[in-house]
N, C-alpha and C positions, 0 to 999 in steps of 0.2 A: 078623684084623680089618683092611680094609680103610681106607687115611686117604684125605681126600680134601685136594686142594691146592686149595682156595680162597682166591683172593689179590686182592681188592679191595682195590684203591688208592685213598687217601684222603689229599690234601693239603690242608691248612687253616694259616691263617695265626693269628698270636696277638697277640694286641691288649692294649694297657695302656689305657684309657681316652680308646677310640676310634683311636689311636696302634697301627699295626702295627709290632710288636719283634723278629717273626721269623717262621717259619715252618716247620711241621713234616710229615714224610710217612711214613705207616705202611701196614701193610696185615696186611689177616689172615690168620691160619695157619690150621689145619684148624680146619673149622666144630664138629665134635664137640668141639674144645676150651675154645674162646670166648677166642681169644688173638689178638694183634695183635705184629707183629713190627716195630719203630723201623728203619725207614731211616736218617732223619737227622733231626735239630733243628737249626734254625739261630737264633741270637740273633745281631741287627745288634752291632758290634761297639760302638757307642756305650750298649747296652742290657744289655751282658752284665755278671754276676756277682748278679745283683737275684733271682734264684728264680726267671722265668720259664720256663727251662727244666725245671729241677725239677717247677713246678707243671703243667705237661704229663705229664710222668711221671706224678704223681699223678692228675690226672684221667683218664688210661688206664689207669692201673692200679686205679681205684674202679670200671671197668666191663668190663676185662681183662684175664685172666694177661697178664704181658708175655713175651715172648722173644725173647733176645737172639742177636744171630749176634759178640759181643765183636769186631766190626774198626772200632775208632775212630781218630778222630784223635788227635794228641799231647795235647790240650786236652782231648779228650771223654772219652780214658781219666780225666785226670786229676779229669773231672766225674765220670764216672761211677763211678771208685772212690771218691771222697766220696761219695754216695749210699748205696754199701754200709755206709762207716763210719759212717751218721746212719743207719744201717737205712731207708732209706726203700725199696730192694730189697734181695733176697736174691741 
């Protein structure tokens, strides 16, 4: 079976009530999958620890397998091994 690499790039920003908090940039993996692969999340630093990140997660992942390439920063492993431990990924 043949994959195909389709990689649309999509950057969008993330808003608290009008208020941009950060901004995130994904892009898709093979279209037969229906997957999106996390570049990076960024929360300004005055905004972080609040779940915005998080709730990004979740709203990709209510409309895509997620996949991961695991090369984070110090901070993001340490996000994103919480995640695992609150099962919000696998």
């Amino acid at each position: 079976m043949e994959t195909s690499e389709y990689k649309d790039e999509y950057f969008c920003k993330i808003y608290d009530d009008n208020e941009c908090v950060g901004y995130c940039k994904y892009y898709m993996g093979p279209v037969e999958t229906n997957s999106v692969y996390i570049e990076y999340i960024y929360i300004y630093e005055g905004c972080r620890r609040k779940g915005y990140a998080t709730a990004m997660v979740k709203e990709l992942q209510s409309k895509y397998m997620l996949l991961w390439e695991y090369s984070f920063t110090e901070l993001g492993r340490m996000w994103y091994d919480g995640l695992v431990d609150k099962n919000v990924v696998k």
